[in-house]
Structure formats: C-alpha cells, structure tokens
C-alpha positions, 0 to 999 in steps of 0.5 A, a space after each residue: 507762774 504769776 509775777 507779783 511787784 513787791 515793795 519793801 518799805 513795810 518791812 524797812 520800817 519802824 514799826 516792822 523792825 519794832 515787832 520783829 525784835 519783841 516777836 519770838 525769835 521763830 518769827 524772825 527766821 521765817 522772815 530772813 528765810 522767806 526773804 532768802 528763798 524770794 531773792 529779797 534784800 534781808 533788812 539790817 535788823 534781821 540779817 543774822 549775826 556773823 558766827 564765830 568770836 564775838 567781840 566780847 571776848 577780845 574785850 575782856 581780853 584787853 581788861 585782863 592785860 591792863 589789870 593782871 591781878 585777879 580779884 580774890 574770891 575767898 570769903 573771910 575766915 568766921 568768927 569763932 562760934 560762941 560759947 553757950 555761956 556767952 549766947 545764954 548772957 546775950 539773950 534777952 529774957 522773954 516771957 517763955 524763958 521767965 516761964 518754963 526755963 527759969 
C-alpha cells in the first residue's frame, strides 16, 4: 500500500471550519470518522461533545437556589360573560341591523 503525506492546514482553516459548521451534520461525521480511521488529529470544531450532563442544568440548578419561589402559571380569572342586554347596548347600529333586525 501507497504512503501519502498529508498536510492538515485545509482543514484547520476558516473556511473549512466554516462549511463544516453550516454542512449537515452527516457531513461532519464523516470527516471525524475519516479522520479517526486515517489516525489524523480531529480539528477543535469537529471533535464530538463530551456525553452526559451538560452544563445547562448545573445553571439552572444555581437559578433556582437563588430564586425558590416559582413564577405562577395560573391566568387571571375572566371577566364574567355579559348579559345580552349589555352586548345589544354596546353594539353600534350598522346598515344590516337598520335593515333586517330593526
């Protein structure tokens, strides 16, 4: 088998780091894999995210120890309906109520 020298300023670049992050995600995987088989450092953009908790929920965590009191989430009680005799005093006289209820 052939040995090739490789050089990995493209893919340390800019612009590389540019077209893998608005590329579909599928693309970035095959870059990490390809470069994982070959033996290549993976580029800081592309190495994966470490798994488990991440770091938002240690966030909010703190949030809620400095504000205990939850926000309330019940909407104000409505108005009561009105009667039909206040809706019939509050609408404006227009030609069809002129005309065919009048």
């Amino acid at each position: 088998m052939a040995i090739y020298t490789v050089t990995d300023d493209v893919l340390n670049s800019e612009q590389a780091q540019g077209y893998f992050e608005r590329a579909h995600p599928r693309a970035l995987m095959g870059l990490r894999a390809t470069l994982e088989i070959l033996g290549i450092p993976v580029p800081t953009y592309a190495i994966r995210r470490k798994p488990g908790r991440t770091p938002a929920k240690d966030v909010m965590d703190a949030i809620r120890a400095d504000m205990p009191a939850q926000f309330s989430t019940a909407l104000a009680p409505r108005k009561p309906n009105a009667s039909p005799d206040r809706v019939a005093a509050a609408t404006v006289p227009n030609l069809y109520n002129e005309t065919f209820t009048g």
